[in-house]
C-alpha positions in Angstrom: -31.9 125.4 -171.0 -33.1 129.0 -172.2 -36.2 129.6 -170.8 -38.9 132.0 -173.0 -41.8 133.5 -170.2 -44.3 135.8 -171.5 -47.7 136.8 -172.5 -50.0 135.8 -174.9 -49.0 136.6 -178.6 -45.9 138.6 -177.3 -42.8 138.2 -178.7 -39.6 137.7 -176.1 -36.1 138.2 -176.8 -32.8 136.7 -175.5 -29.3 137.0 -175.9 -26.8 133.8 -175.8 -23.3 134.3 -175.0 -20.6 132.8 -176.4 -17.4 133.0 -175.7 -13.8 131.9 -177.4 -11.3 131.0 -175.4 -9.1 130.2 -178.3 -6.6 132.5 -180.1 -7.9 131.7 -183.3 -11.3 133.3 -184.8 -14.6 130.9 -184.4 -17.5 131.4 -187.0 -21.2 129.8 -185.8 -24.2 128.8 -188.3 -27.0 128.7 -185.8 -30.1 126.4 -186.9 -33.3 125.6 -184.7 -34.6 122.1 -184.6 -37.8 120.0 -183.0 -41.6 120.1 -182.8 -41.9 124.1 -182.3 -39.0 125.4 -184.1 -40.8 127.9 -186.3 -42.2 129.7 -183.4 -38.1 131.0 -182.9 -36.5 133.1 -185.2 -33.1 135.0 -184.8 -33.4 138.8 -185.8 -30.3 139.3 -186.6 -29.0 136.6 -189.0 -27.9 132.8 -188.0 -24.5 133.1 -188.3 -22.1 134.7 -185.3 -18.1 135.6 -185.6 -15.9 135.5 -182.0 -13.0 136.8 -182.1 -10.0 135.3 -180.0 -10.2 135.2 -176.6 -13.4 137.7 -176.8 -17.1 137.3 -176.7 -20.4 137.4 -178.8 -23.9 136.9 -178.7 -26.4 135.1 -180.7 -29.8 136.5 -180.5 -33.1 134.5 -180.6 -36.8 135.6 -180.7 -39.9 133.8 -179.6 -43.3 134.4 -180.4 -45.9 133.0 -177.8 -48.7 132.1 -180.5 -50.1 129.2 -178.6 -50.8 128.8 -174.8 -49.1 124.9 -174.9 -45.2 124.8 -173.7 -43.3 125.2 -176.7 -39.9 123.5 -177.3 -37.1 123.2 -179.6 -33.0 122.7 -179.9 -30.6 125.6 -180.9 -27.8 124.2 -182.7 -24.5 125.9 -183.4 -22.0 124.1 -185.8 -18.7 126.0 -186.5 -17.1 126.9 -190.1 -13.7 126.9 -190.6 -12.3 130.2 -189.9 -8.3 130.3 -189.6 -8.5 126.2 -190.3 -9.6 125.5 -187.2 -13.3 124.6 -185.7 -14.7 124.7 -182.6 -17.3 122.7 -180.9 -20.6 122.0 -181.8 -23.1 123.6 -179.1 -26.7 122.7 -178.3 -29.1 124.3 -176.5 -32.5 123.6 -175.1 -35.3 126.2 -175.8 -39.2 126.3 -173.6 -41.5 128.6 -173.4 -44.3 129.4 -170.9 -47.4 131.5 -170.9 -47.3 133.2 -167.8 -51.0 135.7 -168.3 -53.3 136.7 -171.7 -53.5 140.1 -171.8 -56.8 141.0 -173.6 -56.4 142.5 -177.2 
């Protein structure tokens, strides 16, 4: 689970890892799912390339527009890359308002 803990209206950040163990090249399409998904965006595109045997990141935004839990499902499905895929992956997403700051 990738828990989202902010204020009021602000908008949080976080980085998910993933990593290849393979020695072949894995390409993710990211795509958010469930009752709040439009409150999560990703800033920098929805699709991530790991290289063999190396590391990347997905980043995902969320804005804290209502003071109800939020909660949604990142999915990453692989393209072919090299002929090969790699595993689907599925993440949990909530949010909590921890304090309102007044505007």
């Amino acid at each position: 689970t990738i828990e989202f803990t902010g204020a009021l209206h602000a908008t949080v950040a976080k980085q998910v890892r993933l990593k290849n163990p393979s020695n072949n090249t894995l390409m993710y399409n990211a795509v958010l799912v469930g009752r709040d998904a439009g409150n999560f965006s990703f800033p920098r595109g929805s699709t991530v390339t790991i290289p063999p045997k190396k590391q990347s990141f997905i980043n995902v935004e969320f804005t804290f527009r209502f003071l109800h839990p939020a909660e949604a499902v990142l999915v990453l499905t692989s393209s072919k890359v090299d002929g090969v895929d790699g595993a689907t992956l599925a993440f949990s997403m909530k949010s909590e308002v921890k304090h309102i700051e007044p505007l």
